[in-house]
C-alpha positions as CSV (number, residue, x, y, z in Angstrom):
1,X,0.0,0.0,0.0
2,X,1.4,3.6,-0.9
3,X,0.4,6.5,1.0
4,X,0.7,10.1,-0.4
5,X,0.5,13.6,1.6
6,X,-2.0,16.4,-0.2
7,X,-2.3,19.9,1.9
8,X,-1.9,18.0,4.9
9,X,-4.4,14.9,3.5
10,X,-2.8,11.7,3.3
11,X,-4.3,9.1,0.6
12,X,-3.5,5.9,0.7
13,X,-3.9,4.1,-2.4
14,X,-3.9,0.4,-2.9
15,X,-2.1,-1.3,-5.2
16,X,-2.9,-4.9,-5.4
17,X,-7.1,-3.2,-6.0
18,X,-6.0,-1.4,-8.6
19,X,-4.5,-4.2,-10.5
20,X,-7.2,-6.6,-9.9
21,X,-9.5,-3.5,-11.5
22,X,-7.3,-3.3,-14.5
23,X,-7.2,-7.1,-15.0
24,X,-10.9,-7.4,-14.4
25,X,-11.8,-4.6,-17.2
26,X,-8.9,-6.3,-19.8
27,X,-10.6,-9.6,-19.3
28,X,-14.5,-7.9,-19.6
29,X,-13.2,-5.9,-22.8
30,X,-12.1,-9.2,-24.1
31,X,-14.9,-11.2,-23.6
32,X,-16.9,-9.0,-24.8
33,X,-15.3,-9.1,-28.0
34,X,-15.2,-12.8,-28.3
35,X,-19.2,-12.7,-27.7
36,X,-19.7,-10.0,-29.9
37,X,-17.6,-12.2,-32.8
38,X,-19.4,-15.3,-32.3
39,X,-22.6,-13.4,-32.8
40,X,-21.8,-12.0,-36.1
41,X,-19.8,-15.3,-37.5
42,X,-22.5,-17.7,-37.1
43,X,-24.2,-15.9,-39.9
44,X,-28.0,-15.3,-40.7
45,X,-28.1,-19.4,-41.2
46,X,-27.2,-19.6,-37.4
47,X,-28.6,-17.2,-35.9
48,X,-30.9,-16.8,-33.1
49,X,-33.8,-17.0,-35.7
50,X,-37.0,-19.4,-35.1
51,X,-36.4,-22.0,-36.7
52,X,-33.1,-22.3,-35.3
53,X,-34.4,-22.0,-31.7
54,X,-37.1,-24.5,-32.9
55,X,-34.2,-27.0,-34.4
56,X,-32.2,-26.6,-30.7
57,X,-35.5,-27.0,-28.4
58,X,-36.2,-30.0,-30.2
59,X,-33.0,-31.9,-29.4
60,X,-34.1,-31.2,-25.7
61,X,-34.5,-34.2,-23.3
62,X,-37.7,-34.9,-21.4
63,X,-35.7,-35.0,-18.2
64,X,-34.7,-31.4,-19.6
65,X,-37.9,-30.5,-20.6
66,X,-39.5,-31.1,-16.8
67,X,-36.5,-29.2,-15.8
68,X,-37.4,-26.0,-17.7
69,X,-41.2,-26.1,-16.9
70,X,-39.9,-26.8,-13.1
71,X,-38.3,-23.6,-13.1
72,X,-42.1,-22.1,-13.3
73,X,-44.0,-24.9,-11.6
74,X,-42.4,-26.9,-9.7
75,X,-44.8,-30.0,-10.1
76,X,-43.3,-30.6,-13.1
77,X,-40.0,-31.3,-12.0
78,X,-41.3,-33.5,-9.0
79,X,-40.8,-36.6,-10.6
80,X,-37.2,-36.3,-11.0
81,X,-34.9,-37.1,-9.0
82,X,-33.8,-34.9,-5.8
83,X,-30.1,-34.5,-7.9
84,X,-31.4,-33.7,-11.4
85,X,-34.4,-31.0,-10.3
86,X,-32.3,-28.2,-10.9
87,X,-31.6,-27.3,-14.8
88,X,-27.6,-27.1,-15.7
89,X,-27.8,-24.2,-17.4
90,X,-23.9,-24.5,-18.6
91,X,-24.4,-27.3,-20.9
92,X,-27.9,-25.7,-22.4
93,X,-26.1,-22.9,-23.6
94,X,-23.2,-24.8,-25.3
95,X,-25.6,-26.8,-26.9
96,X,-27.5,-23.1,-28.1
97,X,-24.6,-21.2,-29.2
98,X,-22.7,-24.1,-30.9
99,X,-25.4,-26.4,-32.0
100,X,-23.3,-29.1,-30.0
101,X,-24.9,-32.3,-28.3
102,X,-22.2,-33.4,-26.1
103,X,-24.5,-37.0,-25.8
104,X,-24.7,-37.1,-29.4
105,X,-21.6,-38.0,-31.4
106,X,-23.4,-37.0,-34.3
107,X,-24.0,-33.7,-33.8
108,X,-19.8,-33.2,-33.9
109,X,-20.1,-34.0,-37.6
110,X,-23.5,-33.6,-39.0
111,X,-22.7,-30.4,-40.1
112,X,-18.9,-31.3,-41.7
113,X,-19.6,-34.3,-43.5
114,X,-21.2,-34.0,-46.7
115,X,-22.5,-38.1,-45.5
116,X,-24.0,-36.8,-41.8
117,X,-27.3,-35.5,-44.0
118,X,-28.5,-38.3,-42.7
119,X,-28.5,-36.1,-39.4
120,X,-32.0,-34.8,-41.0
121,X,-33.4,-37.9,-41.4
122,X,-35.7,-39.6,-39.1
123,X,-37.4,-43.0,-39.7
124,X,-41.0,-42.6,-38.6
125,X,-41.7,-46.5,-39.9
126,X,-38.9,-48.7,-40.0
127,X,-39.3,-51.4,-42.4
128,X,-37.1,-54.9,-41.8
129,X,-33.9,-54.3,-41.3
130,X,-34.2,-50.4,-42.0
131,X,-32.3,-48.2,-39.3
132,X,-29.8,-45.4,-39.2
133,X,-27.3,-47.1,-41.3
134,X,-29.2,-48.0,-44.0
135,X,-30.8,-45.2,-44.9
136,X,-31.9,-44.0,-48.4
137,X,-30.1,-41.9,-49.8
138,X,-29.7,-40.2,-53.8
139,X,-26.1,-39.4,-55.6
140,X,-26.1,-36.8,-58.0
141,X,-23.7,-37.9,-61.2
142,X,-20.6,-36.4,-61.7
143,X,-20.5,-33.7,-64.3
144,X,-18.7,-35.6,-67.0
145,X,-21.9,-38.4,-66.6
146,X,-24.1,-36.3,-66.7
147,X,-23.1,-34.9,-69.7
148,X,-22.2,-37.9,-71.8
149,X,-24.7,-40.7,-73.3
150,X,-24.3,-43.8,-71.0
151,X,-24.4,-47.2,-73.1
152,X,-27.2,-49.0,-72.2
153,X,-27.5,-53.2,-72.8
154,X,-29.6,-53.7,-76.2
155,X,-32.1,-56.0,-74.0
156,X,-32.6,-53.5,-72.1
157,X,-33.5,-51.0,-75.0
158,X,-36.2,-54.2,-76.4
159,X,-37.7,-53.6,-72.8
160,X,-38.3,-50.4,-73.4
161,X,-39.8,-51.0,-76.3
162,X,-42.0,-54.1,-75.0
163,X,-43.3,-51.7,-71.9
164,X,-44.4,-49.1,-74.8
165,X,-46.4,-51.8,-76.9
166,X,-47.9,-52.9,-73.3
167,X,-49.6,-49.5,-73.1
168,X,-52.8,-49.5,-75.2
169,X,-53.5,-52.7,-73.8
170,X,-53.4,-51.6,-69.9
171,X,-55.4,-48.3,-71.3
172,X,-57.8,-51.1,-72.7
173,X,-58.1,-52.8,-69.5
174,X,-58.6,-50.0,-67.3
175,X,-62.1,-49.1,-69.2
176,X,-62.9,-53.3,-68.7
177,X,-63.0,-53.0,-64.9
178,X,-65.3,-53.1,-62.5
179,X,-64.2,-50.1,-60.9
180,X,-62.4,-47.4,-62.7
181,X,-62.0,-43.7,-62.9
182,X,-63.4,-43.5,-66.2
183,X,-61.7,-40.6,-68.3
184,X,-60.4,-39.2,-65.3
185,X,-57.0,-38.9,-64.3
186,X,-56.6,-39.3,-60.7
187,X,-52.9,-40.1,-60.1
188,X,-50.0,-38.2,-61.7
189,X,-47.0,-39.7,-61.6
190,X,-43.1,-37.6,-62.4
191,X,-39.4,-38.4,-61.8
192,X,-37.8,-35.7,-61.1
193,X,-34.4,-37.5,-61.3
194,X,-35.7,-39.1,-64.7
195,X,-31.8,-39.8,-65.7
196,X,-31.7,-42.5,-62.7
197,X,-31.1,-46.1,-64.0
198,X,-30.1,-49.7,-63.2
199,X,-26.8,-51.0,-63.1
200,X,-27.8,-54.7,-64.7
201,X,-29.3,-52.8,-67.2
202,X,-26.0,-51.0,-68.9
203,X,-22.5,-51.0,-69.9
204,X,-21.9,-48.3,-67.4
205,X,-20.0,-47.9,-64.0
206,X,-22.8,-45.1,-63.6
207,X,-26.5,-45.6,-63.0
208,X,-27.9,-43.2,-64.9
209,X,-29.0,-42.9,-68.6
210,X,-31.3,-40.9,-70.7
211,X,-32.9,-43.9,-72.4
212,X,-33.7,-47.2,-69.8
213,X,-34.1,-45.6,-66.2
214,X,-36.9,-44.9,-63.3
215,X,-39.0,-43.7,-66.2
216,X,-39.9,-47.1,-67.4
217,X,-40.7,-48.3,-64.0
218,X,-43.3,-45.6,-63.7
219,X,-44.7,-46.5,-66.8
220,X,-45.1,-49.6,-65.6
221,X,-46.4,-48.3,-62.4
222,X,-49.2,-46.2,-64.8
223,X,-50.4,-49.0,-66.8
224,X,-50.7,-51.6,-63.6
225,X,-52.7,-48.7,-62.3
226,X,-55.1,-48.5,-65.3
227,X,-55.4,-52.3,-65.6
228,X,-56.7,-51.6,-61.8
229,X,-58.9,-49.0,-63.2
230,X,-57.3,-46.3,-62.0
231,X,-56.8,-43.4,-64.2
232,X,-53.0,-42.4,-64.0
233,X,-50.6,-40.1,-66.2
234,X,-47.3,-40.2,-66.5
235,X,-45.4,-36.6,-66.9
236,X,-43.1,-37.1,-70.5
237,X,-41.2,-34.1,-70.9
238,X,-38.1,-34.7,-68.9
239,X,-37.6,-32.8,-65.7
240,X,-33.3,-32.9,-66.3
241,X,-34.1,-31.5,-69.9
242,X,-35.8,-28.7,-68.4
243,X,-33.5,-28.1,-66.2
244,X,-30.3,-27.9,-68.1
245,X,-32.7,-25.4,-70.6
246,X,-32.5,-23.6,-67.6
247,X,-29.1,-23.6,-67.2
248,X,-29.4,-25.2,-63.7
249,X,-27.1,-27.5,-61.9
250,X,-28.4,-31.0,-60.9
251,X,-29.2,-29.6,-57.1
252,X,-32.0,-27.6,-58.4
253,X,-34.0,-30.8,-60.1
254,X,-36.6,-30.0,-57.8
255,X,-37.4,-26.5,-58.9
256,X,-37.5,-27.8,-62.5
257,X,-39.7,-30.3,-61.4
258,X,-41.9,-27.6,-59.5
259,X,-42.9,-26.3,-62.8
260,X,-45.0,-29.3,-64.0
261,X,-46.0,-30.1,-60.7
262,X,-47.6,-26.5,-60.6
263,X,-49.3,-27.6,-64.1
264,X,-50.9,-30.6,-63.1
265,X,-51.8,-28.7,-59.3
266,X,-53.5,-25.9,-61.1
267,X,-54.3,-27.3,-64.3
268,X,-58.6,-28.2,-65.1
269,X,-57.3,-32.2,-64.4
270,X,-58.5,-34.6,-61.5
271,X,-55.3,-35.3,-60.0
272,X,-55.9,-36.3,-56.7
273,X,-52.8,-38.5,-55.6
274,X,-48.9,-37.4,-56.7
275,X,-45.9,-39.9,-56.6
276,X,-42.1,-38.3,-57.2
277,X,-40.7,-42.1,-58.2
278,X,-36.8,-42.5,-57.6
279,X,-34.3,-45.2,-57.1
280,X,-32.2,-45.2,-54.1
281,X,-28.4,-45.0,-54.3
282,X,-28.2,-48.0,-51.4
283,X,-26.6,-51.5,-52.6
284,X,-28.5,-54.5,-53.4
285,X,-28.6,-56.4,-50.0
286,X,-30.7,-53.4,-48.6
287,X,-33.5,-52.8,-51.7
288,X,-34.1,-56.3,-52.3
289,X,-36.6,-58.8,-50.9
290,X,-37.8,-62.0,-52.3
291,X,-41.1,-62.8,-52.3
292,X,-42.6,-66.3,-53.4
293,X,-39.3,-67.2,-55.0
294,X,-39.2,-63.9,-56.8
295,X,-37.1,-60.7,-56.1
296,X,-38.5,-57.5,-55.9
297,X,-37.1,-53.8,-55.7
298,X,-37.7,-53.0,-51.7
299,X,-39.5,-49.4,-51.7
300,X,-38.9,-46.3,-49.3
301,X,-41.6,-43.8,-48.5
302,X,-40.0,-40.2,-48.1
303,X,-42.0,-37.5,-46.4
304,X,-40.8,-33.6,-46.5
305,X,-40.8,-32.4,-43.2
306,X,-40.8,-29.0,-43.7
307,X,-44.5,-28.2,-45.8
308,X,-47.3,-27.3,-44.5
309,X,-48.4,-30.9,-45.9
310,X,-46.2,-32.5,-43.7
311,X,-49.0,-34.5,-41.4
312,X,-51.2,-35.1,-44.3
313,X,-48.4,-36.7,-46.2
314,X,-47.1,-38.7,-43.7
315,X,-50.4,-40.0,-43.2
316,X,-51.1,-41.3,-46.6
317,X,-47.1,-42.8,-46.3
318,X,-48.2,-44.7,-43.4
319,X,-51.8,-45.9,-44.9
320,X,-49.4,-46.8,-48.3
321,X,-46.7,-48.6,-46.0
322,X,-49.6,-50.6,-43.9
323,X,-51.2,-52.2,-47.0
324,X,-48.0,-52.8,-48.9
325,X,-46.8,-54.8,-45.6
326,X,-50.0,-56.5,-45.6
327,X,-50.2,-57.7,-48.9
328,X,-46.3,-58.2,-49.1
329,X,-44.1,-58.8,-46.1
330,X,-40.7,-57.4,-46.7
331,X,-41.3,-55.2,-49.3
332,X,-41.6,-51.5,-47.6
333,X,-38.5,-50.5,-46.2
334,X,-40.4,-47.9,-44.2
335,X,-41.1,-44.2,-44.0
336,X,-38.4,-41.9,-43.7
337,X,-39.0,-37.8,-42.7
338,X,-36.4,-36.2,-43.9
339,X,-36.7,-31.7,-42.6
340,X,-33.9,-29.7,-41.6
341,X,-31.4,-26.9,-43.1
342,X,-29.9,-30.1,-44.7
343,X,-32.0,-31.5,-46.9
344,X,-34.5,-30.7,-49.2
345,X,-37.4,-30.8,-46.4
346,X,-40.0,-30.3,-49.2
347,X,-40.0,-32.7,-52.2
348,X,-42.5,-30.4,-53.7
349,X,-44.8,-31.9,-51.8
350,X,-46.3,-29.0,-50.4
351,X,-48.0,-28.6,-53.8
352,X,-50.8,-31.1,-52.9
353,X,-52.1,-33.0,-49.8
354,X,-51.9,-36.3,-50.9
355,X,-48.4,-36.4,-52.2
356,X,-45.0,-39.0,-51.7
357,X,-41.9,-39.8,-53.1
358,X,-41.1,-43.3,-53.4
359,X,-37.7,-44.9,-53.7
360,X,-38.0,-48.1,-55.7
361,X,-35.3,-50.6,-55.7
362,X,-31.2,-49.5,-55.8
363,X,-28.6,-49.3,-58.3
364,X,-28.2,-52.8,-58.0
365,X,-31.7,-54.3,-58.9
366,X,-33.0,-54.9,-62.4
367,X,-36.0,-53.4,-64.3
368,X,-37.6,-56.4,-63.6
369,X,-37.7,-56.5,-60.0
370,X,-38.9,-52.7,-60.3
371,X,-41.8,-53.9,-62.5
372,X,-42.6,-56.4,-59.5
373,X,-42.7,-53.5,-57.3
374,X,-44.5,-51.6,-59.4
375,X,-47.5,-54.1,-59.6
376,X,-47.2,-54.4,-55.8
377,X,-47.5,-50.7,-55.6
378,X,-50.5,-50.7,-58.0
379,X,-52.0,-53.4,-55.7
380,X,-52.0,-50.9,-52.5
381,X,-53.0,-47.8,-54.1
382,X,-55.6,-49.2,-55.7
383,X,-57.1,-50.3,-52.6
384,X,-56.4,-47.2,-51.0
385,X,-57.8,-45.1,-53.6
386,X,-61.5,-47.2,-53.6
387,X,-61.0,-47.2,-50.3
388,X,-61.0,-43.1,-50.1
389,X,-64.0,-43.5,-52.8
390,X,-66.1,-45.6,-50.0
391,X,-65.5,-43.5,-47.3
392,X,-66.8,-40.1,-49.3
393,X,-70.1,-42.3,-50.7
């Protein structure tokens, strides 16, 4: 301590505060800074925004949960136990400014690994043998695929050809039925990845190609539907034409699928059910099933979380999923909800209430097992479709 003399006043000044003042207003200024920084870095994506404070408060645990309604009434947090009553409010707000679940390993890397997408995936029905590991999941082609003609095998170019002669005659059959739509359309069918294909069926290390692809097994998903006497049309112009006219990279084939889905949404038809049709990227051992000695293409129900459609969606998934397990054990591989800043979270499908996108069969399986699938399909939303018809009468 120092003491100084001032007209006869002596002030006595002490050192060690002064010090401990200086270090305390350093470390205040400095903090303040590194708060100030990691509120501008994390960057409007995020921020404290809604849908970011809805994305953290749903990671919350119900023990959690009772916490913060304890801290208002504490009823709530009576059935904890005495030790975990009060709310530890350090590891809340790591988990709110970093986005960081210490319990989840996941959450490390979910947002660094192009492969955690996943991370936005949820499996609201899991189908045999479906869980987080063998999720569906799409690969976009590389740029030199995309832009060059993929061989396909010349009997797979004949099937092409046989599924267009089979048309007139499903179209034939559809007006034979007891049941049937009559000239109405009521199911629309598109791929926006129309470019999709079959391994077995080219001379390709790639699985895509412009001529034999997921288009053929929507065809044959059309005509099984007419034969049923459901009215169904298939969308021809070609979503990935439309989009490289647009000048669009492959990431956007959902907005150049959005304009033909707005057509057939706003059009004068009687569209009532929509199907997105796609083939998973997942090897063979996970998208096939045999069935009375025969193997089909497994299908996977995908639900956008984030449209207003959501619930309605995810109800006719699970209707669509029932029957299908019904009428053929094995075959569904589930529902998957896929929402989140990751993903696409829509799928268009919050265009119409009674929309899905279906992933039939992998890279791996054959046109034919897709046209198994197909028929299976037909099977289910037929019966679904009456079954909507019935409850209207």
């Amino acid at each position: 301590m120092r003491s100084s003399h001032f007209g006869g006043m002596t002030i006595r000044v002490n050192r060690t505060s002064i010090k401990q003042l200086l270090i305390k207003s350093v470390v205040g200024v400095i903090s303040l800074f590194i708060l100030v920084s990691i509120l501008t870095s994390v960057g409007q994506g995020r921020g404290l925004s809604s849908q970011y404070i809805h994305s953290w408060s749903t990671a919350l645990a119900g023990e959690q949960l009772l916490q913060v309604m304890g801290m208002e009434n504490t009823h709530f947090s009576a059935p904890l136990p005495v030790e975990n009553r009060q709310m530890k409010l350090a590891p809340l707000a790591f988990q709110l400014v970093t986005s960081l679940n210490p319990e989840d390993p996941r959450s490390f890397l979910g947002r660094e690994l192009p492969g955690f997408a996943f991370f936005d995936s949820q499996i609201y029905i899991a189908g045999e043998g479906t869980d987080y590991t063998t999720l569906s999941h799409e690969s976009s082609p590389p740029m030199d695929v995309q832009l060059a003609e993929q061989e396909a095998k010349q009997e797979s170019l004949e099937k092409v050809i046989q599924l267009e002669k089979e048309a007139e005659e499903a179209k034939q059959q559809q007006g034979q039925s007891e049941q049937n739509t009559g000239d109405k359309k009521v199911v629309y069918l598109i791929n926006t990845h129309d470019t999709e294909s079959f391994l077995p069926e080219l001379n390709s290390e790639e699985a895509f190609n412009n001529k034999v692809n997921i288009t053929q097994t929507s065809e044959k998903l059309r005509q099984e539907l007419e034969r049923r006497g459901i009215g169904a049309s298939l969308e021809e112009r070609s979503v990935q034409e439309h989009l490289k006219s647009k000048g669009w990279n492959y990431n956007r084939s959902y907005d150049a699928a959005r304009d033909f889905l707005l057509e057939a949404v706003e059009g004068t038809n009687d569209f009532e059910l929509f199907f997105d049709l796609h083939r998973d990227s997942s090897s063979r051992n996970k998208t096939t099933v045999t069935i009375n000695g025969e193997d089909y293409a497994r299908t996977f129900f995908v639900v956008g979380g984030n449209n207003p459609n959501a619930q309605s969606n995810t109800k006719l998934a699970e209707d669509l999923n029932e029957l299908l397990e019904e009428r053929y054990p094995g075959l569904s591989r589930g529902v998957l909800t896929k929402e989140g800043s990751k993903t696409n979270g829509v799928f268009n499908q919050d265009l119409a209430p009674q929309s899905m996108l279906i992933e039939v069969g992998g890279v791996e399986n054959t046109l034919e097992e897709t046209y198994r699938s197909s028929e299976a399909l037909a099977d289910v939303i037929a019966e679904y479709y009456w079954s909507l018809q019935e409850g209207d009468s």
